[in-house]
C-alpha positions as CSV (number, residue, x, y, z in Angstrom):
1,X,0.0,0.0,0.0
2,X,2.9,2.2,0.7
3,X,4.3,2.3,-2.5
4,X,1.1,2.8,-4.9
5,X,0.9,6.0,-2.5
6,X,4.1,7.1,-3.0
7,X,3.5,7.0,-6.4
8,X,0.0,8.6,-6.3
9,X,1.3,11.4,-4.1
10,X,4.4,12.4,-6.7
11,X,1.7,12.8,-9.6
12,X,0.6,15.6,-7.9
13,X,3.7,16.9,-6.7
14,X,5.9,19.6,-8.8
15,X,9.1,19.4,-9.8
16,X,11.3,20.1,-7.2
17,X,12.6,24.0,-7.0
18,X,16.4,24.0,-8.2
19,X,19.1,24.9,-4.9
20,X,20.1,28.1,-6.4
21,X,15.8,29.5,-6.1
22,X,15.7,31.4,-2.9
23,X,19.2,32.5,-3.1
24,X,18.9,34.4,-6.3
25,X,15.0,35.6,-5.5
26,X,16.2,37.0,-2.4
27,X,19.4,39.0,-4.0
28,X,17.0,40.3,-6.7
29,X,14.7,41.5,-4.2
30,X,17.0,42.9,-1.8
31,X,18.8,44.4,-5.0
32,X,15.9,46.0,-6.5
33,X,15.1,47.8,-3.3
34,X,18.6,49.1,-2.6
35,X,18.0,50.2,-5.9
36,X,14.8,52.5,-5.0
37,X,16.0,55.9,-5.6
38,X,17.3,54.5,-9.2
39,X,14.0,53.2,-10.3
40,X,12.1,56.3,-9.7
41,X,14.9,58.6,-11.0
42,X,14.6,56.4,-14.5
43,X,10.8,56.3,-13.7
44,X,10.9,60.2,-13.8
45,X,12.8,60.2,-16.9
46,X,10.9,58.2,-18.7
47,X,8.0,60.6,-18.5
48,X,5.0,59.9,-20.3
49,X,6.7,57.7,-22.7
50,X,5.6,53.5,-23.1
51,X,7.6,51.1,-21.1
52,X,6.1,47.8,-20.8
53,X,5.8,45.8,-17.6
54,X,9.6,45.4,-16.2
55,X,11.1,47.7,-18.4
56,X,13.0,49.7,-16.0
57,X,15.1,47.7,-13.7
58,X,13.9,44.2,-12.9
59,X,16.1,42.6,-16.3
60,X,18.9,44.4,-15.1
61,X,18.5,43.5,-11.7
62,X,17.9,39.7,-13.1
63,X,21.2,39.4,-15.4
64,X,23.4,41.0,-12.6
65,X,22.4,38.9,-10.0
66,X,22.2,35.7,-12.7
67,X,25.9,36.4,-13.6
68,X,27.2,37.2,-9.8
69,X,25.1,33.5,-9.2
70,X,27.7,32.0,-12.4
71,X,30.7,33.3,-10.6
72,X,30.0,31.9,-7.6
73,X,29.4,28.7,-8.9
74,X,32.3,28.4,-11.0
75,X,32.1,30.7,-14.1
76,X,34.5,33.4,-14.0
77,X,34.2,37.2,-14.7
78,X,32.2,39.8,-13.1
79,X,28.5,41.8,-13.6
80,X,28.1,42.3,-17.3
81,X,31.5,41.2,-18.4
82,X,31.0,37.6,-19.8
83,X,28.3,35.5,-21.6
84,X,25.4,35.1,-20.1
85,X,24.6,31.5,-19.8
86,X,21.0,30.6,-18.7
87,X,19.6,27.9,-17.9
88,X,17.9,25.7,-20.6
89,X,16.2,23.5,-17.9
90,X,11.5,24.3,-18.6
91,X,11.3,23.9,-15.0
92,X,14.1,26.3,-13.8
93,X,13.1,28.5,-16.8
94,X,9.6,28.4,-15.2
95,X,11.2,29.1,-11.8
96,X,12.8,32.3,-13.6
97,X,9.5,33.9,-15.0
98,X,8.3,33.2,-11.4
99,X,10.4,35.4,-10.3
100,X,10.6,38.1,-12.8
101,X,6.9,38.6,-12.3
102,X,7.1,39.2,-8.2
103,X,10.1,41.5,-9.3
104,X,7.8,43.6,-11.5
105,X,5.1,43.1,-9.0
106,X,7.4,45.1,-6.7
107,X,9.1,47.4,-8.9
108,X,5.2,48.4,-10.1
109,X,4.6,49.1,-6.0
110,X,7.1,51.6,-5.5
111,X,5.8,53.2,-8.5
112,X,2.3,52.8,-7.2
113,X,3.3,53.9,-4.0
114,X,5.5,56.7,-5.3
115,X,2.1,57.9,-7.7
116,X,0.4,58.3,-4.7
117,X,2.5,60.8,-3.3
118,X,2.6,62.7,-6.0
119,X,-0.9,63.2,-6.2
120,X,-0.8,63.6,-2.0
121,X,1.3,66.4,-2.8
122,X,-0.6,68.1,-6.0
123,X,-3.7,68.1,-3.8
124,X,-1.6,70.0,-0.5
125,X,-0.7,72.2,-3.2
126,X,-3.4,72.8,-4.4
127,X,-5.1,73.4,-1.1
128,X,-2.6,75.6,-0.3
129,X,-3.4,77.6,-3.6
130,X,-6.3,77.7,-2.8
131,X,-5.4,79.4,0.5
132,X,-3.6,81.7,-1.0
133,X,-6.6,83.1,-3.3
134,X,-8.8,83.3,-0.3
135,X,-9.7,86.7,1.2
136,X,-8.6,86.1,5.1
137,X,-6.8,82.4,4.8
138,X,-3.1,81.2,3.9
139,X,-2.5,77.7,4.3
140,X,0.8,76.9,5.6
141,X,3.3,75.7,3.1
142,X,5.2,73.5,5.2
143,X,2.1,71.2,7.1
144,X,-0.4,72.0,3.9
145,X,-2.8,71.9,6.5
146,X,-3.6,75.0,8.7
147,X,-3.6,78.4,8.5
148,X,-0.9,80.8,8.7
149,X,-1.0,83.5,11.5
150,X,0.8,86.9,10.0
151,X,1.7,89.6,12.4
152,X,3.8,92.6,11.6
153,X,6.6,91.3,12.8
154,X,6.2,87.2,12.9
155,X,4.5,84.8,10.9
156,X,3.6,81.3,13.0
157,X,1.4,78.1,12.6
158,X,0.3,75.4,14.3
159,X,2.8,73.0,12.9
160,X,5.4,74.9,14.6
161,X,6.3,77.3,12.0
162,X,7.9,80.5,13.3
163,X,9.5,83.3,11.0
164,X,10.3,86.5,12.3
165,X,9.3,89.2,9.8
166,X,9.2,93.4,9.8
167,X,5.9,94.6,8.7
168,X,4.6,91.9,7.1
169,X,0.8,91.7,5.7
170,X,-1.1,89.0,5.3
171,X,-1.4,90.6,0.9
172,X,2.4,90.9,0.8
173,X,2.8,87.2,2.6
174,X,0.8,85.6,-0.3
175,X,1.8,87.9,-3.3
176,X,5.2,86.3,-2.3
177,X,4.1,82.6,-2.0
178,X,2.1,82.9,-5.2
179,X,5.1,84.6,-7.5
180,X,7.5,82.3,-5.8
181,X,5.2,78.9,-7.0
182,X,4.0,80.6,-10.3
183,X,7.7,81.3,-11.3
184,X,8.8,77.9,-10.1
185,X,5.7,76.4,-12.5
186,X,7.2,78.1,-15.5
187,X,10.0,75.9,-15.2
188,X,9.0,72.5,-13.6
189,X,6.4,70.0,-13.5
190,X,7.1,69.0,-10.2
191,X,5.5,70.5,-7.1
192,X,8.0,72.4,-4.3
193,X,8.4,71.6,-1.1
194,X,8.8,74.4,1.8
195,X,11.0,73.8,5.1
196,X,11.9,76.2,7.4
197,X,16.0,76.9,7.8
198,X,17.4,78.2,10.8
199,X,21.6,79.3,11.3
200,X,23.3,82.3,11.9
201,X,20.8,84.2,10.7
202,X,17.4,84.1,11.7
203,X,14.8,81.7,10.4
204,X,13.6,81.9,6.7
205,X,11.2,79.9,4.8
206,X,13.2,77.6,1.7
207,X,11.4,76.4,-1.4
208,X,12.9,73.5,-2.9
209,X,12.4,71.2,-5.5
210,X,13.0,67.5,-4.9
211,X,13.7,66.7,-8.3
């Protein structure tokens, strides 16, 4: 009886995943992360352009990682310097496609994730713009969320913003946040970002751009 089950049991059992599996998943992945700030910098390049699925970093990521898994297992030469020999095995083939699609199931997260904080951002913006055209109401640049107090001689929120300023109106406070964004529109798609620097001098309120 032990046998005939045996049997019956390994007709529904795959082929066996080949030694080398987790070790070269694992690299990718760990690869393609450390590689984060490289994938949205190509990301941003690309634009609008196509790309299909994968088409920014998870072949590169695959053949380096292939070709550092060849040297280690006997094949001389380093990252992009030699042949690339894979394998011709279906099932580690299969094992391969496996794990190109959870790369570009990643890779397409950070995008996702990066997407969203784009938008995030456009709508604080936005907000704040919107802040800006009302009568009585300025909406902090830094927090995006509350309203600017302007005195003659400060300018504070909630977040804990603090500027000191000399005769400073709530008019002149947005005339310069709107020409300061409206100039910065003429020349980039991307939306600034406001921080508050402190030194030797006395605090000031930066506009930078992260790209």
């Amino acid at each position: 009886m032990e046998e005939p089950l045996r049997r019956h049991r390994a007709l529904y059992k795959g082929p066996a995943a080949p030694p080398w599996k987790e070790t070269y998943r694992r690299r990718c992945m760990e690869r393609l992360r450390s590689s984060r700030e490289r994938l949205l910098h190509r990301y941003r390049r690309a634009g609008t352009r196509p790309h299909g699925p994968g088409a920014l970093l998870v072949p590169e990521v695959m053949e380096c990682e292939w070709r550092s898994l060849q040297a280690e297992r006997g094949a001389p030469g380093a990252c992009g310097q030699r042949p690339l020999q894979m394998p011709e095995d279906p099932d580690e083939l299969a094992v391969l496609d496996e794990i190109q699609q959870e790369l570009i199931l990643q890779e397409q997260l950070v995008i996702e994730e990066y997407k969203r904080s784009l938008q995030f951002d456009e709508e604080c913006l936005s907000a704040m713009l919107d802040g800006l055209d009302a009568s009585n109401e300025i909406i902090c640049p830094v927090c995006r969320r509350n309203n600017l107090n302007v005195r003659s001689h400060s300018v504070f929120c909630q977040c804990g913003l603090y500027i000191p300023t000399q005769d400073m109106t709530e008019e002149k406070l947005r005339s310069l946040l709107e020409n300061t964004i409206t100039e910065h529109g003429h020349r980039c798609v991307h939306n600034p970002e406001f921080t508050v620097t402190s030194g030797m001098e006395e605090a000031s309120l930066l506009m930078t751009c992260p790209v």
